[in-house]
N, C-alpha and C positions, 0 to 999 in steps of 0.2 A: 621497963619490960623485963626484968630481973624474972628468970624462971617460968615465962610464959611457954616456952617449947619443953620443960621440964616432963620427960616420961611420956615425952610424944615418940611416934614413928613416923616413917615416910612408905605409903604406896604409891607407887609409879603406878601410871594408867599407860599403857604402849596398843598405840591405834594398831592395828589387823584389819584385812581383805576379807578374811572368814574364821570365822569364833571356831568353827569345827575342823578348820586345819590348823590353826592355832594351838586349838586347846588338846590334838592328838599326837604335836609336836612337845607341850611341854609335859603332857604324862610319859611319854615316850623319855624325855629327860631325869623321870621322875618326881615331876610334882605332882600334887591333885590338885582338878580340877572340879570348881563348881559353877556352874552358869547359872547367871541369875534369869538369864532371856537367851536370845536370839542375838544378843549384840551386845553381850555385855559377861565375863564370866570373870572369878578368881582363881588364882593359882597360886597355891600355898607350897611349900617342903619347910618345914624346919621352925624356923626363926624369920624363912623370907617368901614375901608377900608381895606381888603384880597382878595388879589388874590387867586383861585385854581387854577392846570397844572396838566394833566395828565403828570402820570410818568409810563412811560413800565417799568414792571418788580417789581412796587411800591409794597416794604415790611412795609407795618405799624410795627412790628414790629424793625426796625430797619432806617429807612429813614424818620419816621413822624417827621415834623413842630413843632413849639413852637410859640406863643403868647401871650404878655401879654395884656390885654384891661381895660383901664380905665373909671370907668362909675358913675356918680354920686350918683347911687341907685343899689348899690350891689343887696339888695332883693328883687326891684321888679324886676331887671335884671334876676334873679334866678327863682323867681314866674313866669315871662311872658314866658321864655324859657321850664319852667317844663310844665307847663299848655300846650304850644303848641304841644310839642310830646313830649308822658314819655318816659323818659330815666331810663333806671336801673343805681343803685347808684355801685360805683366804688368795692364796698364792696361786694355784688353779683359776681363779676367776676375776677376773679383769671386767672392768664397768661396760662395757660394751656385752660382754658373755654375759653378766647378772641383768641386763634390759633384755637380751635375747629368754634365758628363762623365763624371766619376769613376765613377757610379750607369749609365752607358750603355758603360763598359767602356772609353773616352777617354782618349787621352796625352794628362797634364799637363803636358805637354813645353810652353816659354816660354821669353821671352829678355826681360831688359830694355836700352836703350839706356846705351850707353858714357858711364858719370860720371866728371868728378874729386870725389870726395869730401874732405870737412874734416879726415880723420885722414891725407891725404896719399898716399892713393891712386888712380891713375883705374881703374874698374873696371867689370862689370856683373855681374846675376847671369843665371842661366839653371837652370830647371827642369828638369830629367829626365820621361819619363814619369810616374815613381810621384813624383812632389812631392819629391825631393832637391834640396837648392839646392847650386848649385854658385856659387862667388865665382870671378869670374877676374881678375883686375889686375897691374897693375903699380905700382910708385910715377913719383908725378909726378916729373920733374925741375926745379925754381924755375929761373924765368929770371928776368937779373938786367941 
């Protein structure tokens, strides 16, 4: 199987409640979006590529997405996302708070603040509406 994934990439699919809060959240981020339907659109910036799909019955807390996104500038990636819509920090909302949202029809949309972590990445996460976590970093560079 030598060279099989050779010059492949990966699109994540991350189920959604609604394609049209979804997709006014990630222009809002900055990407564009294009729907192919009613339950189905892309979102492109750059080099990176997610799909959302409506999912019937979609429980953010138990069915959300994961991604991880590689980017060359962790903090303006972090700055340009805050500055476009605040997001409350992960730390503000407690699983109990994010079911009461959730239960009043509320974006779970959140951001957390820019770490270097111990596996050698500085990174943050950030929340989507429907509860997908989205990773975004880069690797630290050692100085020396």
């Amino acid at each position: 199987m030598d060279n099989v994934w050779s010059g492949g990439t990966a699109r994540p699919i991350l189920p959604v409640a609604s394609i049209d809060r979804s997709a006014g959240f990630y222009r809002a981020i900055g990407f564009t979006v294009e729907a192919y339907d009613s339950t189905y659109a892309f979102i492109r910036a750059d080099g990176v590529s997610l799909d959302i799909s409506l999912s019937a019955g979609f429980d953010p807390f138990v069915a959300a997405g994961m991604v991880y996104v590689t980017v060359n500038d962790v903090d303006a990636a972090h700055a340009a996302i805050s500055a476009a819509s605040p997001l409350p920090g992960y730390h503000e909302l407690d699983e109990a708070g994010l079911r009461a949202l959730w239960a009043a029809g509320t974006s779970l949309a959140r951001i957390t603040p820019v770490e270097d972590k111990p596996w050698g990445m500085r990174e943050f996460a950030l929340a989507d509406p429907d509860n997908n976590l989205i990773r975004i970093g880069a690797g630290v560079n050692p100085t020396g």
